[in-house]
C-alpha positions as a Markdown table, in Angstrom:
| # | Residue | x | y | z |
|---|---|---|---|---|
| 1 | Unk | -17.3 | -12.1 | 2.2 |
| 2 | Unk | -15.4 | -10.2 | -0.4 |
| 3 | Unk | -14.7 | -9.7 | -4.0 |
| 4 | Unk | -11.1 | -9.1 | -6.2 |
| 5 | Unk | -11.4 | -6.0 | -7.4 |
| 6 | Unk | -8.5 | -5.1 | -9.4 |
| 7 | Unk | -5.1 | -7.6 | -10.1 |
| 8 | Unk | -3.4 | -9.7 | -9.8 |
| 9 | Unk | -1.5 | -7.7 | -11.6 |
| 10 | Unk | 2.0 | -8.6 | -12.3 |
| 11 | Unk | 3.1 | -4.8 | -14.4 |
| 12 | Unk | 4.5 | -6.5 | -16.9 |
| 13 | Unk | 5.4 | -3.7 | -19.7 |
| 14 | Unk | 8.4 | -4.3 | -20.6 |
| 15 | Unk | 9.6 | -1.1 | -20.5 |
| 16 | Unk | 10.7 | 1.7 | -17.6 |
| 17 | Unk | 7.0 | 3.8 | -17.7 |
| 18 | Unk | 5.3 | 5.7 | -15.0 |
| 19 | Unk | 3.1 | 3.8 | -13.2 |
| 20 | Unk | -0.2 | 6.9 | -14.5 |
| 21 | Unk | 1.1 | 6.2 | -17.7 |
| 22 | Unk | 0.4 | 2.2 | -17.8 |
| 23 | Unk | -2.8 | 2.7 | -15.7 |
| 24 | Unk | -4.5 | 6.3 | -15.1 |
| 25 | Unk | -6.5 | 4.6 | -11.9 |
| 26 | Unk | -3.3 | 5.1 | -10.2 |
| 27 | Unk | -3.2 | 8.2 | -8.8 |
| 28 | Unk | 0.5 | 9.6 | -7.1 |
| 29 | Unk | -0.1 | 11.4 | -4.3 |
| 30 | Unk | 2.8 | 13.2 | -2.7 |
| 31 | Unk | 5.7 | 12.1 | -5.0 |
| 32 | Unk | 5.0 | 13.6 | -8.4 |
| 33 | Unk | 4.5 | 11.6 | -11.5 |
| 34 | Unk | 8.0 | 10.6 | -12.1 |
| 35 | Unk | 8.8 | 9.3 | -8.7 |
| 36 | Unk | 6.7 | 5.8 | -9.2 |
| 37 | Unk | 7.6 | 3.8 | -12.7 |
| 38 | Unk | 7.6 | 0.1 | -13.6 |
| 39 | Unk | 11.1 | -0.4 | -14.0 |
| 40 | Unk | 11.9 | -2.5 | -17.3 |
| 41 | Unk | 14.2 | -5.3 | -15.8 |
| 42 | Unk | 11.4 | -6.4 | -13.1 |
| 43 | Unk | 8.5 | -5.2 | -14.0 |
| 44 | Unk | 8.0 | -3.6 | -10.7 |
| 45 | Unk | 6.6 | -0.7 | -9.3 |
| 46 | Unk | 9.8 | 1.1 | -7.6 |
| 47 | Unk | 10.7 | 4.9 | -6.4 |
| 48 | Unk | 13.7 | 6.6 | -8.2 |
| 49 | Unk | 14.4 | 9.2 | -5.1 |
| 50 | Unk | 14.7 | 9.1 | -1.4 |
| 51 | Unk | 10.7 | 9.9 | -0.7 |
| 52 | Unk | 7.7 | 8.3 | 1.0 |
| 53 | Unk | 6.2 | 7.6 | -2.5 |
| 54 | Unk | 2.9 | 7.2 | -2.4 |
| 55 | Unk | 0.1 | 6.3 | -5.4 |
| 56 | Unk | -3.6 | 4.9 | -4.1 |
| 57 | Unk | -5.6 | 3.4 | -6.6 |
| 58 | Unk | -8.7 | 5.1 | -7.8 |
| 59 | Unk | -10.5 | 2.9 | -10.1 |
| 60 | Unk | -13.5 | 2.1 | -7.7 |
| 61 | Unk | -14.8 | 3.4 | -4.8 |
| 62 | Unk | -14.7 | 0.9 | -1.8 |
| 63 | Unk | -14.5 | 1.3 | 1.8 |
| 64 | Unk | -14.0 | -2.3 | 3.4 |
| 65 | Unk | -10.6 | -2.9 | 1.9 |
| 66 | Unk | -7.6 | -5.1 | 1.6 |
| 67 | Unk | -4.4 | -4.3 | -0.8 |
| 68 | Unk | -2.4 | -7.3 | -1.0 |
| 69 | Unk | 1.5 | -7.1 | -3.0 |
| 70 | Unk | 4.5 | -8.9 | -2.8 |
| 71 | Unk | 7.2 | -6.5 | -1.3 |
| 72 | Unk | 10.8 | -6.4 | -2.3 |
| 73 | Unk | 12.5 | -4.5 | 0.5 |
| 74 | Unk | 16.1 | -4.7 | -1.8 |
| 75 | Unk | 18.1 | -3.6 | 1.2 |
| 76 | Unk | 18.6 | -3.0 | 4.4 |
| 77 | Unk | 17.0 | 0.5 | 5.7 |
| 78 | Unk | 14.2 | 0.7 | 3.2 |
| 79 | Unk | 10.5 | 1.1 | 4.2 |
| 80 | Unk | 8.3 | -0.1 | 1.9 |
| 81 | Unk | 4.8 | -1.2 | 2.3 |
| 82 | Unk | 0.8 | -0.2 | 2.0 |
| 83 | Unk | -1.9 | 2.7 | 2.4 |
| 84 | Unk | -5.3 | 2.5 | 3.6 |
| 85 | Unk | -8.0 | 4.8 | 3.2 |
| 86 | Unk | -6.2 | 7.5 | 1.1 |
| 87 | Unk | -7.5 | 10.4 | 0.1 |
| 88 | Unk | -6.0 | 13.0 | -2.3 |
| 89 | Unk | -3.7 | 14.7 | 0.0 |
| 90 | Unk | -2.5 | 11.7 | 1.6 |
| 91 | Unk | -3.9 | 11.3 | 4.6 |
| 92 | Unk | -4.3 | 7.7 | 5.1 |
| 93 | Unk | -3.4 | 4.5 | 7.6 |
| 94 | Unk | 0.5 | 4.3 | 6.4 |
| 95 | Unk | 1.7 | 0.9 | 6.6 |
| 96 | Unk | 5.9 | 0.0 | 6.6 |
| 97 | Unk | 7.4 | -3.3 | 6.7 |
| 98 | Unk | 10.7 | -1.2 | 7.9 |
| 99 | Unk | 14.1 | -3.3 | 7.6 |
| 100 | Unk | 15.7 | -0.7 | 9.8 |
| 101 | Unk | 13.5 | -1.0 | 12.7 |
| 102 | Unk | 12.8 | -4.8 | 12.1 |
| 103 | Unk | 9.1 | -4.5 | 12.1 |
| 104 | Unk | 5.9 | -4.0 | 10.2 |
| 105 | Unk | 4.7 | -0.2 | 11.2 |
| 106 | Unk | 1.1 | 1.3 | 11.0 |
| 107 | Unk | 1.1 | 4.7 | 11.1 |
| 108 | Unk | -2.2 | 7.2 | 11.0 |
| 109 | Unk | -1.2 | 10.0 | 8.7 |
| 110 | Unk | -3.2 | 13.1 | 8.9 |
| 111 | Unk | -3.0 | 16.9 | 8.4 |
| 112 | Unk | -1.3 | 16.5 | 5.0 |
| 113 | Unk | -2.7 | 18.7 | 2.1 |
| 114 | Unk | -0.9 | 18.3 | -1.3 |
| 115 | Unk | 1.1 | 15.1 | -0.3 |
| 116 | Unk | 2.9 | 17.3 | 2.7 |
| 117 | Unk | 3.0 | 19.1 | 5.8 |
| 118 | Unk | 1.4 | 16.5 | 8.1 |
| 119 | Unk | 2.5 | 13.9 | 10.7 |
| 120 | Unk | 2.7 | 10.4 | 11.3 |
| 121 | Unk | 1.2 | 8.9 | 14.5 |
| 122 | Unk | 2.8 | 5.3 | 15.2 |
| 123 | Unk | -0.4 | 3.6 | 16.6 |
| 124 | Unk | 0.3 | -0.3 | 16.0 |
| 125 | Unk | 3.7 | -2.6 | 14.9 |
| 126 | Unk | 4.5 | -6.2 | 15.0 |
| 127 | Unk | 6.3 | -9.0 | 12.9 |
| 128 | Unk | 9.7 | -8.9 | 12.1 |
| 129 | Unk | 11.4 | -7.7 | 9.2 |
| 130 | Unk | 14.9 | -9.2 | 8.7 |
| 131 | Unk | 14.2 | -10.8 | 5.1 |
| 132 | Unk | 13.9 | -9.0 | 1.4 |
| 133 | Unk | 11.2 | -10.5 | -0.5 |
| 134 | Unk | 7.3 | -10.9 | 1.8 |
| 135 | Unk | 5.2 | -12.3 | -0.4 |
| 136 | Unk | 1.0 | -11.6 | 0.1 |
| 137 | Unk | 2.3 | -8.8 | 2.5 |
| 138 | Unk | -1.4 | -7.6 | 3.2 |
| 139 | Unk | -3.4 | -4.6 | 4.9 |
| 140 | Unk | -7.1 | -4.8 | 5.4 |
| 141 | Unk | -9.2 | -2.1 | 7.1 |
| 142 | Unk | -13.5 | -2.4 | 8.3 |
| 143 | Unk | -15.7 | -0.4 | 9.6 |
| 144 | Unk | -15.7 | 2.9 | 11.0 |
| 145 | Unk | -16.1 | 3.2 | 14.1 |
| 146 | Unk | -13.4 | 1.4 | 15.3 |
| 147 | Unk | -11.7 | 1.2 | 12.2 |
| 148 | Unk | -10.5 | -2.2 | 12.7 |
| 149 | Unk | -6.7 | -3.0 | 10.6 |
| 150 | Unk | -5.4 | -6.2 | 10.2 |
| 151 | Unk | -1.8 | -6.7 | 8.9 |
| 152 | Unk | 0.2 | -9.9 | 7.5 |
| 153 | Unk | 2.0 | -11.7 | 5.1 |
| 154 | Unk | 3.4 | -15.2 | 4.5 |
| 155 | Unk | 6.4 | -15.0 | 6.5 |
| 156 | Unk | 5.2 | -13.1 | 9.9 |
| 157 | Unk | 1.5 | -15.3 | 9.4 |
| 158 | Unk | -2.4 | -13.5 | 9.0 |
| 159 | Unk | -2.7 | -10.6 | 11.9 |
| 160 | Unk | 0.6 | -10.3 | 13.1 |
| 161 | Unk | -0.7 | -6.8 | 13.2 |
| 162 | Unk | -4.7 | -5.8 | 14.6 |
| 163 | Unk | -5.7 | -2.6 | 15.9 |
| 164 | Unk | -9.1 | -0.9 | 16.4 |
| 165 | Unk | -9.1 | 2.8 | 15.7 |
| 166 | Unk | -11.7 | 4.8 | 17.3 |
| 167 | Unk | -9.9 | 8.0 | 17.8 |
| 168 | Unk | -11.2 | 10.9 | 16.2 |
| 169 | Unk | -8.6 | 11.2 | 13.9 |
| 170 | Unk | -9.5 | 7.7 | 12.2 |
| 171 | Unk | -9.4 | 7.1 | 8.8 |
| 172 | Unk | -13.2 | 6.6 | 7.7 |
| 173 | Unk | -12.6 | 6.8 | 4.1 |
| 174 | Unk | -10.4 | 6.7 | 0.9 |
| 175 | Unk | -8.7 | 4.5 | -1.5 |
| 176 | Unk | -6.2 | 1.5 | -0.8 |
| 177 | Unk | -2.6 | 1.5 | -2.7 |
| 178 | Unk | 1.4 | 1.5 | -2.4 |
| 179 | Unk | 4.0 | 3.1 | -0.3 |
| 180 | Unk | 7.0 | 2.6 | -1.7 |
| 181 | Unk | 9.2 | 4.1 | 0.6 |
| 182 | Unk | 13.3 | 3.9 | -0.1 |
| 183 | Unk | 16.5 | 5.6 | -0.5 |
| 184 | Unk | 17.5 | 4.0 | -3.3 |
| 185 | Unk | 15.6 | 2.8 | -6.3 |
| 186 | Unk | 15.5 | -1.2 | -4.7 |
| 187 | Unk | 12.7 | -1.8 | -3.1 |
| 188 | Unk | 9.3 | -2.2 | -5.3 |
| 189 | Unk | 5.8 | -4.0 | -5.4 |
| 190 | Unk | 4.7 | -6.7 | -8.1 |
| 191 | Unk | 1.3 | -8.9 | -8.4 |
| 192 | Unk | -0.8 | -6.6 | -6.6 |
| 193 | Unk | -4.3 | -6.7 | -5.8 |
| 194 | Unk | -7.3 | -5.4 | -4.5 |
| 195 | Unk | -10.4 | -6.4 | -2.8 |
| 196 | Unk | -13.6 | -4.9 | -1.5 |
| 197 | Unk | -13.6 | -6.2 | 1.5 |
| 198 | Unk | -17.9 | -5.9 | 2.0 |
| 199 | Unk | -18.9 | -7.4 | -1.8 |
| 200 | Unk | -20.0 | -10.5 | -1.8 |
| 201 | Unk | -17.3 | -13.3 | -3.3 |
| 202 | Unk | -17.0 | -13.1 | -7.3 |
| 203 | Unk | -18.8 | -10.3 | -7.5 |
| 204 | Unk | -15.9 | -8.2 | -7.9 |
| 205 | Unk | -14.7 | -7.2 | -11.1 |
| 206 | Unk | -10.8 | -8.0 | -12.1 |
| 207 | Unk | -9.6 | -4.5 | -13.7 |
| 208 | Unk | -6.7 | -5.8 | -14.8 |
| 209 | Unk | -5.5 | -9.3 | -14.7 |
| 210 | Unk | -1.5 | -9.7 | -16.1 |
């Protein structure tokens, strides 16, 4: 079972604003504040620099969890995608759907502190990535012991990417949210949502619905 949580929510501000700014549950990690904004034209979250911009949301504590956005990519060579179980420092499961290595990536970032000095550790990938626009891209993770991940969206299908993560390293708590990872200010996130993955069904409470 599970519950919406927060969304859909489609950022419409009309306005360029920084995504704290429109909604103080967001909280950016490693990019600093002016790094993630809703730009005016799309009303879409979207990086202004070359950085792995990431924001997790903060509004309620849940540790079954699924983060579900549609994903511009913009152009080839961009990385967008999803977080996991992010704490302040970013440490997190890092998700890419990465149009320069033609895949969807899962990555377990650890030893960060302040949003740097850590690594990633590939541990999954799957799909393909040769479109721009994934609608419902998704990342879900249960448990704890394995952490179990399940990745998809509507063009690669549900699970194109599982994996059970029992390493000690594992990811066994934190907040879901964006990675909007680019070298140019194209690719961004719109109609995102969050669910707690343990709740039972409409029990959840819509934070925001656009």
């Amino acid at each position: 079972m599970s519950a919406l949580i927060y969304g859909p929510d489609a950022f419409t501000v009309g306005s360029d604003t920084n995504l704290i700014t429109y909604d103080a549950n967001w909280d950016v990690v490693n990019s600093g504040t002016h790094q993630l904004h809703i730009l005016a034209a799309t009303d879409k979250v979207y990086t202004n620099a070359s950085i792995n911009g990431v924001s997790r949301w903060t509004g309620q504590t849940v540790l079954d969890q699924k983060i579900v956005s549609d994903i511009d990519i913009g152009s080839t060579g961009q990385w967008p995608g999803l977080v996991l179980r992010c704490d302040a420092d970013q440490n997190c499961y890092y998700i890419e759907w990465d149009s320069a290595e033609n895949g969807i990536y899962l990555y377990r970032a650890t030893g960060f502190t302040g949003g740097s000095g850590g690594s990633y550790n590939q541990i999954a990938f799957g799909g393909s990535v040769s479109a721009t626009t994934y609608t419902n891209a998704y990342a879900k993770v249960t448990g704890t012991n394995p952490c179990a991940i399940e990745l998809g969206d509507d063009t690669n299908g549900p699970a194109i990417v599982t994996y059970n993560d029992s390493d000690a390293a594992r990811l066994q708590s934190g907040q879901p949210g964006l990675n909007v990872g680019a070298t140019v200010d194209l690719s961004n996130h719109d109609n995102v949502e969050i669910w707690d993955e343990a709740a039972t069904a409409g029990g959840g409470l819509a934070w925001i619905t656009a």
